[in-house]
N, C-alpha and C positions, 0 to 999 in steps of 0.2 A: 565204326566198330567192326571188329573181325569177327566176332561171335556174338549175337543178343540172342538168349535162348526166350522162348515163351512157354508158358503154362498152358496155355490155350490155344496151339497153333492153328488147329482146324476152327475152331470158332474163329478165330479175326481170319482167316480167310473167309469165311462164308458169310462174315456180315463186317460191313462197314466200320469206319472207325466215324464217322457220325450217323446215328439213327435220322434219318429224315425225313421226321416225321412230327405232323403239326397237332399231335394229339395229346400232346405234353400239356399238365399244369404243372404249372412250379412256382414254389412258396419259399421265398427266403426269410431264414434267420440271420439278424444284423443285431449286432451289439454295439455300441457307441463306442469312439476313445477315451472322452472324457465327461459322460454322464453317466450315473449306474442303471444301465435300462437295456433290454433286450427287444427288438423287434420284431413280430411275423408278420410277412406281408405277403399275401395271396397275391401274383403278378398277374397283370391285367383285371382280378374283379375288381368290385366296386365299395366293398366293405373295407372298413376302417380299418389297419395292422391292429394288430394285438399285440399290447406293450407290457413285459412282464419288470417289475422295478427290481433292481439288484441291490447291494450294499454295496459294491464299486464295479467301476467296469469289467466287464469279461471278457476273455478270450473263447472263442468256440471252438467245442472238440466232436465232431458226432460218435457215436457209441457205436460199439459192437453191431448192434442188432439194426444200427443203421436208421434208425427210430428215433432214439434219446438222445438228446444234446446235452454235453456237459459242459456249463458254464464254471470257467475257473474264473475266481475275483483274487487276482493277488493282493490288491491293496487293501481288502478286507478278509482276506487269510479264512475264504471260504470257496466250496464249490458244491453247485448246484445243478440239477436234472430238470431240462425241460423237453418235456414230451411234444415233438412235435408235430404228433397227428397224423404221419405218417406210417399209415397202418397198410399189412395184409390182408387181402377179404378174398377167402373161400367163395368161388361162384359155380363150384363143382365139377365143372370140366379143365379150370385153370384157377389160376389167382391172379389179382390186380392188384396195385397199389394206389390206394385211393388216401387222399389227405380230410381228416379228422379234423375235431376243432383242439389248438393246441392247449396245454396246461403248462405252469410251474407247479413239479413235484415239492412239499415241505420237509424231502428229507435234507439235510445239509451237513458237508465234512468239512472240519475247521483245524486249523494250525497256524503257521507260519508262513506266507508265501508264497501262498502253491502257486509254481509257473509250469514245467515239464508234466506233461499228459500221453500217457503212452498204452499200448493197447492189443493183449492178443491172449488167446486160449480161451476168450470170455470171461477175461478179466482187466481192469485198468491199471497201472500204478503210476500216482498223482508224487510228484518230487517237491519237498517241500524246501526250498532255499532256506530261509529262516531257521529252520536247525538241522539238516542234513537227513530228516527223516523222509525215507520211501514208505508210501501205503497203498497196500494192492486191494481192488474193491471186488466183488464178484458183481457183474455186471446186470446180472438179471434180480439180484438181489436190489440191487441200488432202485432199480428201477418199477421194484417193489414198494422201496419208500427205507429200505435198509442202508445206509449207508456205512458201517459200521465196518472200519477195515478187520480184512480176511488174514493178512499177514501185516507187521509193518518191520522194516529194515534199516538199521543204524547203518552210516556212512564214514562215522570217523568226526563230520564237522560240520555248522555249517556253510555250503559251498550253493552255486548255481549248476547243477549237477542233475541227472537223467538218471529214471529206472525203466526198465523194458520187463513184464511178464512174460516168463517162459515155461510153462504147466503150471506146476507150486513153487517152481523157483524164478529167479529175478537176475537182468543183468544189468547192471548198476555202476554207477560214477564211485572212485577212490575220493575221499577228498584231498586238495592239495596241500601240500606245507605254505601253508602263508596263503595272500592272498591270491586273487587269479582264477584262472576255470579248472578244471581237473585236469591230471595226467596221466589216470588207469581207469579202467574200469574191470569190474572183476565179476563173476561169476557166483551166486549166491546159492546157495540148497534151501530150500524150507524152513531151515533151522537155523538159516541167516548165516550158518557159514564159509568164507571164503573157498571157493572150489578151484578157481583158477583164477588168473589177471592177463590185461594185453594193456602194453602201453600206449598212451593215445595224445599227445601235447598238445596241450590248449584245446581240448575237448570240447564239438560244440556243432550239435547237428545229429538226427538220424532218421534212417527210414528202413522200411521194409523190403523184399522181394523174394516172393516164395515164402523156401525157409531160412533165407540171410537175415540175418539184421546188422547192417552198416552203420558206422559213425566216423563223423568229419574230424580228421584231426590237423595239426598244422602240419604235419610232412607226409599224409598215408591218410590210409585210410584202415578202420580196425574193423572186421568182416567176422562173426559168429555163426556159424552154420546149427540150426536147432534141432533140424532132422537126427542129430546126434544127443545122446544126455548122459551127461548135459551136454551144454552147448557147447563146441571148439571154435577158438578163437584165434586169431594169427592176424598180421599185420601187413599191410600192404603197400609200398613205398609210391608216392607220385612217381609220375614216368619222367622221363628227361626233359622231354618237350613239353611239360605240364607250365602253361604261362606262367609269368616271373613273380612272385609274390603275394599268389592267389593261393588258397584252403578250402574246403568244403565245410559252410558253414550251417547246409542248410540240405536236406534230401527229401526228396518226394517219394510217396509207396505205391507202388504202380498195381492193380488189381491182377492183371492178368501178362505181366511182363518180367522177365530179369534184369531188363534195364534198368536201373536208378538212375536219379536226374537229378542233379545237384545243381548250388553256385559253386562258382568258381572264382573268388574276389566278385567286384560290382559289372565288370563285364564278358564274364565269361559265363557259360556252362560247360557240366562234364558230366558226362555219361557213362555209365562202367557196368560192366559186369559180375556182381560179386561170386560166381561161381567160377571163375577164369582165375586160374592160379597170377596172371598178371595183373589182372581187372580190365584188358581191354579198351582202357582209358579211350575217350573222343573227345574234343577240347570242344568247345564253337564259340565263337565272339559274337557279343550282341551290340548295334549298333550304337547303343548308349546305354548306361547303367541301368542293372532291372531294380525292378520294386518288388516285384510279388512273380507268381509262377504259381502254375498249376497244371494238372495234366486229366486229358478225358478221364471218363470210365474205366476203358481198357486199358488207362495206361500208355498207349501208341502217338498219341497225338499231345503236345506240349502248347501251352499259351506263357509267354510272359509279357509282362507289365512293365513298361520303358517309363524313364523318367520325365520324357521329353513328351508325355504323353500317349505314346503310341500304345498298340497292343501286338507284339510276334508271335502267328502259327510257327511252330516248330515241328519234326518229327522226333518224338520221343525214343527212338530207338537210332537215331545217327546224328542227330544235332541239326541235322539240314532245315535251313529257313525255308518255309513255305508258301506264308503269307503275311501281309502288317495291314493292321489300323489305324490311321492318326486320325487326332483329336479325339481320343477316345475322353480324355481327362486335362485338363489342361496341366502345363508341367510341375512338375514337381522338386523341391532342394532336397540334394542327397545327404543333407547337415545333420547331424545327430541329434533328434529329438523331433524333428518334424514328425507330424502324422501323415505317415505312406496309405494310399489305397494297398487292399488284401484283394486277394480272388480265390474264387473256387469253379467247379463245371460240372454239370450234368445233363442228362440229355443229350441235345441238341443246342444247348446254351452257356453261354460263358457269362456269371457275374463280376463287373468289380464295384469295388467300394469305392467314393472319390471322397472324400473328408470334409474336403477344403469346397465343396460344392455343395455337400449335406444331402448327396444321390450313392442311387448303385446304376450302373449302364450295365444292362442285358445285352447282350450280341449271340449273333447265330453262330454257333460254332464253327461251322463250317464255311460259312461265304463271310464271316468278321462285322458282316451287318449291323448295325447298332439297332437293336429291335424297340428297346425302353429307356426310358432316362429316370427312374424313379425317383422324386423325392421324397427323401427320409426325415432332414431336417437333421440338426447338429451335425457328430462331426463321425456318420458310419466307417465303420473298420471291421472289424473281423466278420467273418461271414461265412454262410454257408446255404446252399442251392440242392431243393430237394426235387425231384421229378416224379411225377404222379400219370396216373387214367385220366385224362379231358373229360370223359364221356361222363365220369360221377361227381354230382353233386354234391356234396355234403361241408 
């Protein structure tokens, strides 16, 4: 890349892009693929997970506040808040983050389908496939026990389609003529009406950086900058040399970077800049098809998840291989319908899900060490990795 700008440049000079440091607890949240159940499992104690029962599987989303997990169940056209325990504590001179004992809140929001979960200004908006409606949640509310949408937005139809919160308004999928993914997305006010549109073909992926919000389309990439309001939107064409037959189907939201990290088909990444009038585009081939990806904290550092089992450090801001893991998982079929290992990272550590083993493998972030083999038991998938104070009990 010619330009990766940062949010934080002085901070990731001054510290590390792994904390190395063995003072970390960490608790993962594990949702099954095909049981309705959620896990928390405290890594390394000795106490049992705490298993919260669902009405169908869920996907994991954490919240705003970094705290609340919001469990979507498409197949039972509900979504549910699990607190998990991951609290703030005042110690006067500083604060820490210490893990609590977790709950399932009883508030719960129902419809159609809900798969797209999306998140900012301290608000969620949940995409309901099933009839093409968007509903934005105010997130400290929810977490109150309110779950009661703040807005909700007609689509047109419905589609498999995304809404993004942006203050009181939303930016939102068109639905398509017939079937298929969408081919705009448009710009919404409060009052749900159309503000602007960018065309987007086969619509299908987004992320964050800064104040962009990107989305993968099959020839470009469509780039909304927020810092404006509303938001302006423009379109952004693949580069020449963008490998043959690949899209962005998939973006990561980096904390403290304006890099975006995408796929690019099943063996590529791409990297771009959405502040760069070109995007900056950086291609990298990955030795074999990924499964999953995730990126540290800051953002700077990348892991993906190979079929063949492996696991690639990456650098999240040029695509450069750094490091690999094999036999992290034993391999995987890229066939349609198989259940893939997810991952996520914090800390000092990288989770993945294995399915087909009924574990999660912990690894050091930083040296790809295999630290734990957890077993979960059935078939874990979606997941998520919290980092705590060692020093408190609780």
């Amino acid at each position: 890349m010619k330009r990766t700008l940062t949010l934080a440049t002085a901070l990731l000079i001054a510290m590390p892009a792994f904390a190395n440091d063995e003072e970390h607890r960490y608790r993962l949240i594990v949702a099954d693929a095909e049981a309705p159940r959620v896990n928390v499992v405290d890594v390394g104690a000795d106490a049992e997970p705490v298993v919260f029962e669902m009405a169908s599987p869920a996907r994991l989303y954490l919240g705003p506040d970094s705290r609340h997990t919001w469990a979507v169940q498409r197949d039972a056209g509900q979504v549910q808040l699990i607190d998990t325990g991951r609290v703030e504590e005042d110690h006067g001179d500083h604060s820490a983050l210490i893990l609590a004992d977790p709950a399932l809140l009883p508030a719960t929001a129902t419809g159609d389908r809900p798969v797209h979960f999306n998140m900012g200004d301290g608000r969620v908006a949940i995409f309901w496939d099933g009839t093409g409606l968007a509903t934005v949640h105010e997130a400290n509310l929810a977490a109150e026990g309110d779950l009661t949408p703040i807005q909700t937005f007609e689509t047109g139809a419905p589609h498999h389609g995304v809404a993004v919160p942006v203050g009181d308004m939303v930016i939102a999928t068109v639905a398509p003529d017939g079937e298929g993914l969408p081919d705009a997305l448009a710009v919404r006010g409060s009052d749900g009406a159309e503000l602007s549109r960018v065309d987007c073909l086969n619509l299908h992926g987004e992320g964050k950086a800064g104040g962009y919000i990107a989305f993968g389309c099959e020839d470009g990439v469509a780039i909304f900058d927020t810092s404006i309001t509303p938001p302006e939107g423009r379109f952004l064409a693949y580069p020449a040399d963008a490998p043959e037959g690949g899209m962005i189907r998939t973006l990561l939201s980096p904390r403290d970077t304006l890099g975006l990290v995408g796929n690019f088909g099943a063996e590529h990444l791409v990297i771009l800049d959405p502040s760069s009038k070109t995007g900056d585009f950086a291609f990298a081939a990955l030795p074999a098809p990924r499964m999953a990806f995730a990126l540290d904290e800051s953002g700077t550092i990348g892991f993906a998840m190979l079929a063949d089992g492996r696991l690639i450090q990456f650098s999240a801001l040029t695509g450069r291989m750094l490091d690999e893991a094999t036999g992290v998982t034993d391999a995987y079929s890229m066939e349609r319908g198989v259940v893939r290992p997810m991952m996520a990272a914090a800390g000092d550590r990288v989770a993945v899900s294995d399915p087909a083993a009924g574990q999660v493998v912990l690894l050091d972030a930083e040296t790809l060490q295999i630290v734990h083999r957890l077993d979960i038991g059935g078939q874990p998938r979606s997941l998520l990795l919290l980092a705590a104070e060692a020093e408190h009990d609780h």
